[in-house]
TIMI-35737 format. One record per residue (C-alpha): residue number from 1; residue in three letters; y, x, z. Coordinates in nm, 2 decimals. Last residue first. Layout:
+-----+-----+--------+--------+--------+
!   n ! res !      v !      u !      w !
+-----+-----+--------+--------+--------+
! NUM ! Ala !      Y !      X !      Z !
...
+-----+-----+--------+--------+--------+
END
This chain:
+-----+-----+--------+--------+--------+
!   n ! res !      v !      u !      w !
+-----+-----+--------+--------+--------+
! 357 ! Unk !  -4.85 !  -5.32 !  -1.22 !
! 356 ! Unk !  -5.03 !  -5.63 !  -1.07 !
! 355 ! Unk !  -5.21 !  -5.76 !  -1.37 !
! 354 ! Unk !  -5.30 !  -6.19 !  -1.30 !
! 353 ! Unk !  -5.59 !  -6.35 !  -1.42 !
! 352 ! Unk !  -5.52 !  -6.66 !  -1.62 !
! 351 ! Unk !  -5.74 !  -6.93 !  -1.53 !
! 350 ! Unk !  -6.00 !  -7.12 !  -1.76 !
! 349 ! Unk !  -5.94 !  -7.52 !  -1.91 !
! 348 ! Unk !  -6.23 !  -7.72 !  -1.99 !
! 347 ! Unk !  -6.17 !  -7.79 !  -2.37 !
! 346 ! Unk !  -6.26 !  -8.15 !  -2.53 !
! 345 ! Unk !  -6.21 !  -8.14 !  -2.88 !
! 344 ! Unk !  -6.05 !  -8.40 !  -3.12 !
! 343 ! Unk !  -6.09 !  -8.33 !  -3.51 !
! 342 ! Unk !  -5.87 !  -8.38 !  -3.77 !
! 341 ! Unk !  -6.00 !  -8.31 !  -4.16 !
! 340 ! Unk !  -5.83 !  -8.09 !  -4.41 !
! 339 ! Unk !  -5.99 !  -7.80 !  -4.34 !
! 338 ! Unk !  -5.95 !  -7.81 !  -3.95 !
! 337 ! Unk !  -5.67 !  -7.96 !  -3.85 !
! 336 ! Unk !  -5.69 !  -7.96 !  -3.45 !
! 335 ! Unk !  -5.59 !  -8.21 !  -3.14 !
! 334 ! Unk !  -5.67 !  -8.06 !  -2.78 !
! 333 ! Unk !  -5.79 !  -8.26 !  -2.54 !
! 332 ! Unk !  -5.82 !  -8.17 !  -2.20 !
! 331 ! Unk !  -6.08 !  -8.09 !  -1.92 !
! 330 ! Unk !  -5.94 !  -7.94 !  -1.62 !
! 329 ! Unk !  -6.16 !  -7.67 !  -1.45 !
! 328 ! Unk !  -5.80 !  -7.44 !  -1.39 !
! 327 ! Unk !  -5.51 !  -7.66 !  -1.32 !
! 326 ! Unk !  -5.26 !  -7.69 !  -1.65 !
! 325 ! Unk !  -4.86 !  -7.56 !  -1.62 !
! 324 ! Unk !  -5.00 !  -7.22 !  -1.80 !
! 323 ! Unk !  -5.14 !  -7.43 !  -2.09 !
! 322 ! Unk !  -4.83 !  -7.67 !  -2.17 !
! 321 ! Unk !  -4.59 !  -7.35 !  -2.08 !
! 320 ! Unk !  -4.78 !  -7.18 !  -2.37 !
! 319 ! Unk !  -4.79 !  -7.48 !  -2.60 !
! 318 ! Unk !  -4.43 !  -7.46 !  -2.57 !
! 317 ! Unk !  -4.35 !  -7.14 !  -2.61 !
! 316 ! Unk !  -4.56 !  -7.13 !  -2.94 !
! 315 ! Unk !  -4.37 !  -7.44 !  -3.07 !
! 314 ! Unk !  -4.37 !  -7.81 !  -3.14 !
! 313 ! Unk !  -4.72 !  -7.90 !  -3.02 !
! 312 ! Unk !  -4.72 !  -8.31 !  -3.05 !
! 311 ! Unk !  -4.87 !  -8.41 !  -2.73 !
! 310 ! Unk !  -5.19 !  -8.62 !  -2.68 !
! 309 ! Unk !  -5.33 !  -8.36 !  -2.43 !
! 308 ! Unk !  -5.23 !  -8.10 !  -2.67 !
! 307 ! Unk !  -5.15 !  -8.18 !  -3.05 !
! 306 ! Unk !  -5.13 !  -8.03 !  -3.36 !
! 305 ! Unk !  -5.38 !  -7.71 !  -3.27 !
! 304 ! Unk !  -5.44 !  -7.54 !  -3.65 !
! 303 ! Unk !  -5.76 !  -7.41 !  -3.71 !
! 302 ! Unk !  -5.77 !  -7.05 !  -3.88 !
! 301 ! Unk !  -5.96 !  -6.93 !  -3.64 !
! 300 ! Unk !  -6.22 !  -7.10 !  -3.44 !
! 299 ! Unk !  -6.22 !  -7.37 !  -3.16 !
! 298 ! Unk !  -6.57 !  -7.49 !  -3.07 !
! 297 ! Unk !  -6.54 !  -7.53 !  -2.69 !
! 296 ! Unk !  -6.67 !  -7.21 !  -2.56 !
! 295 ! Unk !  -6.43 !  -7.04 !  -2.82 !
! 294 ! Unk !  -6.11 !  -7.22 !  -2.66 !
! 293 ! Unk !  -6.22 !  -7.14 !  -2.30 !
! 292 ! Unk !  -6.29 !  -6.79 !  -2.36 !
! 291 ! Unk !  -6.62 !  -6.64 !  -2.42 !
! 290 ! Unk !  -6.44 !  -6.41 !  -2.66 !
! 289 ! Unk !  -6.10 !  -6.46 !  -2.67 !
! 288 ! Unk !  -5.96 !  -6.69 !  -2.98 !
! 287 ! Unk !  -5.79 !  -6.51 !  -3.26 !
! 286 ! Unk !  -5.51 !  -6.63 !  -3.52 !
! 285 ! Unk !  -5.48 !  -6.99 !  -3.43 !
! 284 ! Unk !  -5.22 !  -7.18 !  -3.64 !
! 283 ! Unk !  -5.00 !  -7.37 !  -3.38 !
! 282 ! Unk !  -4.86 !  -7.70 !  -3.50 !
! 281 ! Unk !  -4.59 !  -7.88 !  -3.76 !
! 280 ! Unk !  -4.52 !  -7.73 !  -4.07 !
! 279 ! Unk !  -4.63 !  -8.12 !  -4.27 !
! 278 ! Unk !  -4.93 !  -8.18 !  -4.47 !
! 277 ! Unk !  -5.13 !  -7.94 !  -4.47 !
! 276 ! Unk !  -5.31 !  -7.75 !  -4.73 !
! 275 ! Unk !  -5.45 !  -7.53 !  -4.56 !
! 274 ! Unk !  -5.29 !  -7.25 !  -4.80 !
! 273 ! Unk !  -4.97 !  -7.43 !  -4.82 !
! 272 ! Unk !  -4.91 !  -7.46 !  -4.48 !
! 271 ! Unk !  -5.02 !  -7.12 !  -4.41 !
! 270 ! Unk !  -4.78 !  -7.00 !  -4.64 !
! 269 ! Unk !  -4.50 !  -7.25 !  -4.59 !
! 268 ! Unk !  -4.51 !  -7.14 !  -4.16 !
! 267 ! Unk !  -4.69 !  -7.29 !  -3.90 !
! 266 ! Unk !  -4.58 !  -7.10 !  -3.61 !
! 265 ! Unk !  -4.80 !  -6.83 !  -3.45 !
! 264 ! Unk !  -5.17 !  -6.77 !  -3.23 !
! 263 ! Unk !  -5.34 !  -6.64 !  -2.99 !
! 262 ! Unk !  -5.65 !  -6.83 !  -2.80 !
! 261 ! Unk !  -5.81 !  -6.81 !  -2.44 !
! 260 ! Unk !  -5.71 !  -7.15 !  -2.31 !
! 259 ! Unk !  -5.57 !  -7.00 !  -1.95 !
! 258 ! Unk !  -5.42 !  -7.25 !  -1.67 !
! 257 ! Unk !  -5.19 !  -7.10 !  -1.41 !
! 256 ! Unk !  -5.20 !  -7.02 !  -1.07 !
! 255 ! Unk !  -4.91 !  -6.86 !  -0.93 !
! 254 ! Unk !  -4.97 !  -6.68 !  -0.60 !
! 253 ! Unk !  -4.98 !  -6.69 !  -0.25 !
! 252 ! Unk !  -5.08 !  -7.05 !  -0.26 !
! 251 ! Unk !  -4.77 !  -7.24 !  -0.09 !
! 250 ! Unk !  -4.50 !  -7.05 !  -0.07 !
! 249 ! Unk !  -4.60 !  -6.86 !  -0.45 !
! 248 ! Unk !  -4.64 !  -7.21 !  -0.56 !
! 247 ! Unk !  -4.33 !  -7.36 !  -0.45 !
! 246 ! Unk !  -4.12 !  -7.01 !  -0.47 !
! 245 ! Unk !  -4.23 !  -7.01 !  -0.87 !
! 244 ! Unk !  -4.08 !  -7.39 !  -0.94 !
! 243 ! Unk !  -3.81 !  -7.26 !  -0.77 !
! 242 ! Unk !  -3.73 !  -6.98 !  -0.98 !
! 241 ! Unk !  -3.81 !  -7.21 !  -1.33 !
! 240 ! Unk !  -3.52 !  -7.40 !  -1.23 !
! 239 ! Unk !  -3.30 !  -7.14 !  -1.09 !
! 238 ! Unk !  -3.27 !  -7.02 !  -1.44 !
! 237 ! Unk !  -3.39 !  -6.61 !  -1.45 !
! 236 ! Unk !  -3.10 !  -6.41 !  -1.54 !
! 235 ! Unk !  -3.03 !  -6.21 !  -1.83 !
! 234 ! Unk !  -2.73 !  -5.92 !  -1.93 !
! 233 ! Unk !  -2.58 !  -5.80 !  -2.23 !
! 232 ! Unk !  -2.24 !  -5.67 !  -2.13 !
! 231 ! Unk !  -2.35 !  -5.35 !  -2.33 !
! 230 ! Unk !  -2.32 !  -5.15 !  -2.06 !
! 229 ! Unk !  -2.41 !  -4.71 !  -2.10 !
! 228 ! Unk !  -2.75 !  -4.61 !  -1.93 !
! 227 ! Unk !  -2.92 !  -4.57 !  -2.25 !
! 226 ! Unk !  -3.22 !  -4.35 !  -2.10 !
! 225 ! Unk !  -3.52 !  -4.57 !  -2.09 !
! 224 ! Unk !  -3.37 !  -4.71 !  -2.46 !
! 223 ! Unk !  -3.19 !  -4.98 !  -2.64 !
! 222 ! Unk !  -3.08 !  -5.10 !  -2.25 !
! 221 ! Unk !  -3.05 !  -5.52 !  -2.20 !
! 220 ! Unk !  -2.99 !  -5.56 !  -1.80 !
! 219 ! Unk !  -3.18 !  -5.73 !  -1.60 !
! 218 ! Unk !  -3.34 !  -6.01 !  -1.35 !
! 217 ! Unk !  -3.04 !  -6.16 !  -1.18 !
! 216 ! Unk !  -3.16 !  -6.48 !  -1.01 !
! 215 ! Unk !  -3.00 !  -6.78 !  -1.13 !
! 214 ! Unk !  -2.79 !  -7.09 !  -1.12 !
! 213 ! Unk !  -2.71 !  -7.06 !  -0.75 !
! 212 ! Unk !  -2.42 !  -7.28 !  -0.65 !
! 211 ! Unk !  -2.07 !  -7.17 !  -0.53 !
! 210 ! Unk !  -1.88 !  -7.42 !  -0.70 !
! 209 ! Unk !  -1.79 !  -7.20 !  -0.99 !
! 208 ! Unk !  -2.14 !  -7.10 !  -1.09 !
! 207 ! Unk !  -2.36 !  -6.87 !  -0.89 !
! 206 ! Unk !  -2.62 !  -6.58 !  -1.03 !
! 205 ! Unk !  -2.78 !  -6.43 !  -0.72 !
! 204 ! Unk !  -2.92 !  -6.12 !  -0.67 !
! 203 ! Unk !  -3.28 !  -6.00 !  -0.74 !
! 202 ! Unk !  -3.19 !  -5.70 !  -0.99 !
! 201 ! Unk !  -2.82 !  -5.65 !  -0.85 !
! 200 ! Unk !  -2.97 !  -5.28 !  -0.77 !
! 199 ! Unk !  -2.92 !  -5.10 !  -1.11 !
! 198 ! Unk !  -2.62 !  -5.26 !  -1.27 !
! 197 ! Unk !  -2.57 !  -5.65 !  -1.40 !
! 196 ! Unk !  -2.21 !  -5.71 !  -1.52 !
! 195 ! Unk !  -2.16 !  -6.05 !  -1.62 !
! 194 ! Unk !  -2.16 !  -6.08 !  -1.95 !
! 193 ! Unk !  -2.45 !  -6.35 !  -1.97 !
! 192 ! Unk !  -2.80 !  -6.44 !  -2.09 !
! 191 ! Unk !  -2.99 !  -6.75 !  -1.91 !
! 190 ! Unk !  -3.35 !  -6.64 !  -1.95 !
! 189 ! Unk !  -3.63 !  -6.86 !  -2.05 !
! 188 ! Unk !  -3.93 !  -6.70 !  -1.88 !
! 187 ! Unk !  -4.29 !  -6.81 !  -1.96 !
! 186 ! Unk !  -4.40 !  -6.61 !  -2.27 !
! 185 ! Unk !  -4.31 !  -6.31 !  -2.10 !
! 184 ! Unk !  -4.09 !  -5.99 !  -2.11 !
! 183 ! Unk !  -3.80 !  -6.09 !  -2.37 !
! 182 ! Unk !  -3.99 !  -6.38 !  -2.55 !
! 181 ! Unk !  -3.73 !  -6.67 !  -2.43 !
! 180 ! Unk !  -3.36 !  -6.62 !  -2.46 !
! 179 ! Unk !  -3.30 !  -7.01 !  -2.38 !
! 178 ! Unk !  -2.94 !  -6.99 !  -2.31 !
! 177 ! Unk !  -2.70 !  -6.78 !  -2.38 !
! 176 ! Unk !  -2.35 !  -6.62 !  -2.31 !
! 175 ! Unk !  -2.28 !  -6.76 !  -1.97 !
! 174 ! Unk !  -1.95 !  -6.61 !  -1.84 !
! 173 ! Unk !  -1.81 !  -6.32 !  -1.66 !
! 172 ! Unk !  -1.74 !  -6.26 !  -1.30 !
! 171 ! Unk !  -1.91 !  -5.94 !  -1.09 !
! 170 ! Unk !  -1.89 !  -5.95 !  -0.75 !
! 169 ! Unk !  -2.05 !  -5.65 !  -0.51 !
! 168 ! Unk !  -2.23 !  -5.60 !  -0.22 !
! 167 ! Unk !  -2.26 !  -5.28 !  -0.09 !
! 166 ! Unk !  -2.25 !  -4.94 !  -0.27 !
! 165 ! Unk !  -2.64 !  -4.90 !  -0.29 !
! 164 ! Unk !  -2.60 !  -4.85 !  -0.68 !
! 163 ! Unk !  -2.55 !  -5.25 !  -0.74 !
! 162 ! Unk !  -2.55 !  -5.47 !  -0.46 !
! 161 ! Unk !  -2.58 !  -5.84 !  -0.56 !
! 160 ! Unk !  -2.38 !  -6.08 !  -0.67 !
! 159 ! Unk !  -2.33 !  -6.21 !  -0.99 !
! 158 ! Unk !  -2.01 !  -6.50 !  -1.08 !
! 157 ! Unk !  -2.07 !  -6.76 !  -1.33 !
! 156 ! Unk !  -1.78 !  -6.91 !  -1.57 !
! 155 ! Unk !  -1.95 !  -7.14 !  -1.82 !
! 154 ! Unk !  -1.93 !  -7.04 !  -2.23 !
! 153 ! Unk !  -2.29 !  -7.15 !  -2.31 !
! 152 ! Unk !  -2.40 !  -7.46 !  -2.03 !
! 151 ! Unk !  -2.57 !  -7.41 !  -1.75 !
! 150 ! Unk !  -2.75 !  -7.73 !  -1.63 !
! 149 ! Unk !  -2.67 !  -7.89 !  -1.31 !
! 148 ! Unk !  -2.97 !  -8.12 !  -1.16 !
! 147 ! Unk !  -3.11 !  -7.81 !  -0.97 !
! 146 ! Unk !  -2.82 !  -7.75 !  -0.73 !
! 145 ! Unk !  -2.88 !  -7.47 !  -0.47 !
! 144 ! Unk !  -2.60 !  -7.34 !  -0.18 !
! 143 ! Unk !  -2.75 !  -7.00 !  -0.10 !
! 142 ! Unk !  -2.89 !  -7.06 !   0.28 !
! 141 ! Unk !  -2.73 !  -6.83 !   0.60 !
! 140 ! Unk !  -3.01 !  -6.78 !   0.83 !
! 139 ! Unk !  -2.89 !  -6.93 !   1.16 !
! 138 ! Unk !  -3.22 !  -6.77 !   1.39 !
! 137 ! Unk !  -3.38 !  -6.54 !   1.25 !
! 136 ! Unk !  -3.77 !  -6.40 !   1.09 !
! 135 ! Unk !  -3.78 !  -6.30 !   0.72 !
! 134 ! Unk !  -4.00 !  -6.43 !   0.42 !
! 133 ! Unk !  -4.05 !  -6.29 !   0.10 !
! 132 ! Unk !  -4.05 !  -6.41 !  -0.23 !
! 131 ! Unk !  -4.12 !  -6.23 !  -0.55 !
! 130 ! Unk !  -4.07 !  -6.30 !  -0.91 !
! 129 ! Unk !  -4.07 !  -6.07 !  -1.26 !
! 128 ! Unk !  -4.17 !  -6.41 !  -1.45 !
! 127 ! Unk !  -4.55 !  -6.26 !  -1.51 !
! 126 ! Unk !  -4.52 !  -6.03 !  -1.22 !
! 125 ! Unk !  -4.55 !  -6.31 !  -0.98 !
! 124 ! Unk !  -4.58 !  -6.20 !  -0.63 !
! 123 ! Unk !  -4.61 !  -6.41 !  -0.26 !
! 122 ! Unk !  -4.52 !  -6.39 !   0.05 !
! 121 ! Unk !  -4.47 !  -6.04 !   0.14 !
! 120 ! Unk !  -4.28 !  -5.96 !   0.50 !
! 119 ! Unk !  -3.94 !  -5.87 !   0.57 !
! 118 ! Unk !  -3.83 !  -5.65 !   0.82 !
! 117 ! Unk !  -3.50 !  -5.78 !   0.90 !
! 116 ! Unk !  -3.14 !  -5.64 !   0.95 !
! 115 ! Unk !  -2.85 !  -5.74 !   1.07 !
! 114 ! Unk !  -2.48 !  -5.67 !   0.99 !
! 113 ! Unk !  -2.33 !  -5.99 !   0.88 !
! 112 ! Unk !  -2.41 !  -5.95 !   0.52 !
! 111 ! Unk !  -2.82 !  -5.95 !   0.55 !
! 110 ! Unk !  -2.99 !  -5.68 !   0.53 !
! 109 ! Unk !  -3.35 !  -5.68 !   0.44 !
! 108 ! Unk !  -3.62 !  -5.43 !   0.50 !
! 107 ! Unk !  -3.96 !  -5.38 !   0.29 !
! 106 ! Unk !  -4.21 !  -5.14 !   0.42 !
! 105 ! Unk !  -4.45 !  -5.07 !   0.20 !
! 104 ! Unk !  -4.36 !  -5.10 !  -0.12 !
! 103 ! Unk !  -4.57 !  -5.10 !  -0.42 !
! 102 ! Unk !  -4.35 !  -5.34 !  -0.63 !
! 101 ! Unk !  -4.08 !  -5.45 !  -0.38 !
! 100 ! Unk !  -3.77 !  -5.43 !  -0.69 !
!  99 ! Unk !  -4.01 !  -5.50 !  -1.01 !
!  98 ! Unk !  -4.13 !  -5.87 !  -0.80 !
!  97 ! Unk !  -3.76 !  -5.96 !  -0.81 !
!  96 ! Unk !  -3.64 !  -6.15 !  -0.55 !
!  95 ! Unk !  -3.65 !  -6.48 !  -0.39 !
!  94 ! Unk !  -3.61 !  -6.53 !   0.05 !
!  93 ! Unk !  -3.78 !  -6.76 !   0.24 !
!  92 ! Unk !  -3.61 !  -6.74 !   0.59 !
!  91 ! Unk !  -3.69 !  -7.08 !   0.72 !
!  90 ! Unk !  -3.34 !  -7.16 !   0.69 !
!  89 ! Unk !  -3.44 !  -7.14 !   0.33 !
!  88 ! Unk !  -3.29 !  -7.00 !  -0.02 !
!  87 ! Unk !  -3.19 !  -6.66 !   0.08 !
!  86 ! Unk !  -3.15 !  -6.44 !  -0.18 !
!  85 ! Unk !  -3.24 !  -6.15 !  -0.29 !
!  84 ! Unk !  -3.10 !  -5.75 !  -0.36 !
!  83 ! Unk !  -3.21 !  -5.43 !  -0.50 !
!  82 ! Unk !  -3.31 !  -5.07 !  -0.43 !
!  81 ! Unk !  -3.63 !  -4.91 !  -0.49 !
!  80 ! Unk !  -3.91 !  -4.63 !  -0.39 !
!  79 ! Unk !  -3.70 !  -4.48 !  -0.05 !
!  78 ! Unk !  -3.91 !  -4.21 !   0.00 !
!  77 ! Unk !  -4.10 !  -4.15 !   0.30 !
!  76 ! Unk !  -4.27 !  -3.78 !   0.40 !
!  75 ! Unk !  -4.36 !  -3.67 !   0.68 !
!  74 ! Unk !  -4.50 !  -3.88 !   0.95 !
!  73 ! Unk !  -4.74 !  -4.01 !   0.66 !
!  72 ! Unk !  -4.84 !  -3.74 !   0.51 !
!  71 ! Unk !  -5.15 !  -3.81 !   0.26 !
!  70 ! Unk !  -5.04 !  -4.17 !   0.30 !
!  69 ! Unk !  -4.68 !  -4.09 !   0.14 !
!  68 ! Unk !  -4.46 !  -4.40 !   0.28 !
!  67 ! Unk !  -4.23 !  -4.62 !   0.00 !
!  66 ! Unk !  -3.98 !  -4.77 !   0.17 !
!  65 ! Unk !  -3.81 !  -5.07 !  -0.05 !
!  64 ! Unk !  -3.45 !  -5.18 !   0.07 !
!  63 ! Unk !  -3.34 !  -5.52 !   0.00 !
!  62 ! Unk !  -2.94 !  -5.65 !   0.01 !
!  61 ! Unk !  -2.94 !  -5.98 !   0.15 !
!  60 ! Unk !  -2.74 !  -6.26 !  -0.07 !
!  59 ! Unk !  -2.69 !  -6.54 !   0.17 !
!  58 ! Unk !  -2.36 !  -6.41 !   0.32 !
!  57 ! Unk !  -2.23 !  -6.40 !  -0.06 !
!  56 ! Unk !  -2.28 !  -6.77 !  -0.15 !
!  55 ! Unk !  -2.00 !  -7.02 !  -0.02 !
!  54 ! Unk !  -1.76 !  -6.76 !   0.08 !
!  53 ! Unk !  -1.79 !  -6.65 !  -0.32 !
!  52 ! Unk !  -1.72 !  -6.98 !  -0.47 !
!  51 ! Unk !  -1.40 !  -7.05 !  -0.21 !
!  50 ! Unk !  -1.31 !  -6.66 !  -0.34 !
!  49 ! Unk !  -1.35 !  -6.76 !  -0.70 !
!  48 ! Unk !  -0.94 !  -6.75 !  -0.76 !
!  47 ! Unk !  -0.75 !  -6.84 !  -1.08 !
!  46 ! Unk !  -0.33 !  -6.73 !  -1.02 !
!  45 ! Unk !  -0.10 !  -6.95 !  -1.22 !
!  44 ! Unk !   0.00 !  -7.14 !  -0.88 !
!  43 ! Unk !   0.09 !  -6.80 !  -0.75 !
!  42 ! Unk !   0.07 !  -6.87 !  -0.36 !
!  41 ! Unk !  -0.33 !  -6.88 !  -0.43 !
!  40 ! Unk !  -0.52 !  -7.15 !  -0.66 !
!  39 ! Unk !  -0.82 !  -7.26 !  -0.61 !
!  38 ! Unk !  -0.99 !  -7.48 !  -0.86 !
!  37 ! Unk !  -1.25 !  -7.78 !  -0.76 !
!  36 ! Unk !  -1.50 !  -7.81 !  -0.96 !
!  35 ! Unk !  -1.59 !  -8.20 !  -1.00 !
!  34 ! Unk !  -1.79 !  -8.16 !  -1.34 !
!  33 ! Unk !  -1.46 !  -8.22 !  -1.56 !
!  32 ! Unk !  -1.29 !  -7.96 !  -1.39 !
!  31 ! Unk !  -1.04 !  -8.07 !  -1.11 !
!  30 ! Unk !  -0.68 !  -7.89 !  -1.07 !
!  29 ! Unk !  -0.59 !  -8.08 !  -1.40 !
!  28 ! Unk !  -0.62 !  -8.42 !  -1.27 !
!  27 ! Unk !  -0.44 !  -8.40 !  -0.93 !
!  26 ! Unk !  -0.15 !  -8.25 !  -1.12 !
!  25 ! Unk !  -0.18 !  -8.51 !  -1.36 !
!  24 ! Unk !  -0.19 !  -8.81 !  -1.08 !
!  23 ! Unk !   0.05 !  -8.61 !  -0.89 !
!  22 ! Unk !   0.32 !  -8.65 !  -1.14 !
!  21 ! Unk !   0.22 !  -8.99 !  -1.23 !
!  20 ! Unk !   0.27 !  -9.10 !  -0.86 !
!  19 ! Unk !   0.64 !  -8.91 !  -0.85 !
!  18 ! Unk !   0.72 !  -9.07 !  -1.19 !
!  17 ! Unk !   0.64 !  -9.44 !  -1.01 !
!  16 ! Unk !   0.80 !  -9.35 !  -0.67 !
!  15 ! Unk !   1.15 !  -9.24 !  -0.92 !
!  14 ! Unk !   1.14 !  -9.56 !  -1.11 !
!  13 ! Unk !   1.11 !  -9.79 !  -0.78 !
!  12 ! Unk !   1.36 !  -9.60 !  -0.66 !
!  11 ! Unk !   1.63 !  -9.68 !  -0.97 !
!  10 ! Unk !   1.54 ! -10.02 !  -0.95 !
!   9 ! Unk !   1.62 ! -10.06 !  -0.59 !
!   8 ! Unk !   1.95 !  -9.93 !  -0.68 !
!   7 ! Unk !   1.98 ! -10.17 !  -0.98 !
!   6 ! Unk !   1.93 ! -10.48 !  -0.77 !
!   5 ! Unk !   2.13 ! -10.32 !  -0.47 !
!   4 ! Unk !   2.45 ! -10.29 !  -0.78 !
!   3 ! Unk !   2.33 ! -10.68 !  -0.89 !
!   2 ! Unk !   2.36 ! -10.83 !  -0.54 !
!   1 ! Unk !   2.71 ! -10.66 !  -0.45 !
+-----+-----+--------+--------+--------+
END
């Protein structure tokens, strides 16, 4: 009698223990490595977003540019551009792109639940394509934000926005690239991705699986003004670099940025061969502005910058962001070879003017 409730306790103890593992594996492969959660419908093999999508969509406003004729004013309006934003604040800050409100002036935003906000101008940055406006409410919905995560080739992201005016739309693909500097400015490193970006998502929001904003939807590659046909080439400005902008638009208008007044390129064999240097490292400077910053303080062409503010220069883009992320009236050092010999000059930074379009 002992040994047959010995072996029939046994035999639950064995099943409790399969049952545990069972949902211990479940448990672990309906969770992503980064703590995504995945949603599955009544079909267990069926992927859903929608948890993604609830979490982002009502802060994505769709923005409607009104352009009015001056010479006619109770006559003639035309609607100049369609696009979308975001809200980011429950103050109502909202990001978009400066090339969707360019020159408008009335700007409206609609907001998912049905209402609608005149919206007025904070600040423009057409050197990163950026705008942010601000709208007046009460229980703004705010795009979920996460700056620590970093986007990663191959991720699932989702692009909303409201292409051709039809509403707001969903678009799923994946991130394709990182890092595709050079494309309109020497401070944008675009995250590039297959998610389909149409006229009017320009200003949207570029989420990841959990619902966060990665990115604000900027463009759409075309090998001509009139190639209208997808290539499933598309770029998004990081969130990083878009909330850096909103700080300084938010709280000066505009971006200010530092200006040293020279061009240049890469150290390549040639030149290092020719100056004799010793190593490819550095910026060979091929003109200097006249009267600029860089000229006042000695610089000429044909040196080669190696360091700025006792950092090793690694790149063009580098240097760049270096320069731009410098106050105006600061005095640095900047490191150069010049014929064989390294010299240290002291260079009072200038400001870059900005060109509204």
């Amino acid at each position: 009698m002992l040994k047959s409730s010995l072996i029939y306790l046994a035999k639950a103890v064995s099943f409790g223990l399969v049952m545990a593992a069972v949902f211990i594996l479940f448990t672990r492969l309906t969770n992503t490595p980064n703590g995504t959660s995945l949603s599955f419908s009544q079909n267990p093999r069926e992927l859903s977003f929608a948890s993604a999508v609830r979490k982002a969509a009502p802060a994505v406003v769709n923005i409607y540019s009104l352009s009015i004729n001056q010479a006619q004013p109770l006559n003639s309006s035309k609607l100049q551009g369609l696009g979308s934003g975001v809200i980011m604040s429950k103050e109502g800050y909202i990001i978009t792109n400066y090339h969707v409100i360019n020159k408008a002036d009335e700007i409206v935003a609609a907001l998912q639940d049905g209402r609608k906000f005149s919206a007025d101008v904070v600040g423009l940055d057409p050197e990163t394509d950026l705008a942010v406006l601000k709208v007046e409410g009460d229980n703004l919905p705010v795009v979920p934000v996460n700056l620590k995560h970093s986007p990663r080739v191959g991720d699932v992201v989702l692009a909303i926005g409201n292409p051709y005016n039809l509403g707001q739309t969903i678009t799923q693909g994946i991130i394709s690239a990182t890092g595709r500097s050079g494309l309109s400015s020497h401070y944008l490193d675009f995250l590039q991705t297959d998610a389909a970006i149409n006229a009017g998502n320009s200003g949207g929001a570029l989420i990841d699986t959990t619902g966060s904003l990665i990115g604000i939807n900027t463009a759409a590659y075309q090998l001509t003004n009139d190639d209208k046909a997808g290539h499933g080439i598309n770029f998004a400005i990081p969130i990083e670099l878009a909330y850096k902008v909103m700080g300084k638009l938010v709280k000066d208008g505009r971006v200010i940025r530092g200006a040293l007044g020279i061009s240049g390129e890469p150290v390549n064999q040639v030149i290092a061969q020719i100056l004799n240097l010793p190593d490819l490292k550095g910026i060979f400077i091929t003109s200097l502005d006249a009267g600029g910053p860089a000229s006042r303080a000695g610089l000429r062409p044909r040196d080669v910058i190696v360091k700025y503010q006792h950092e090793d220069v690694t790149g063009v883009e580098m240097l760049m962001d270096r320069i731009a992320e410098t106050l105006p009236g600061t005095q640095v050092e900047v490191e150069i070879i010049r014929d064989g010999k390294t010299l240290v000059l002291p260079v009072i930074m200038g400001e870059k003017p900005v060109h509204y379009n």
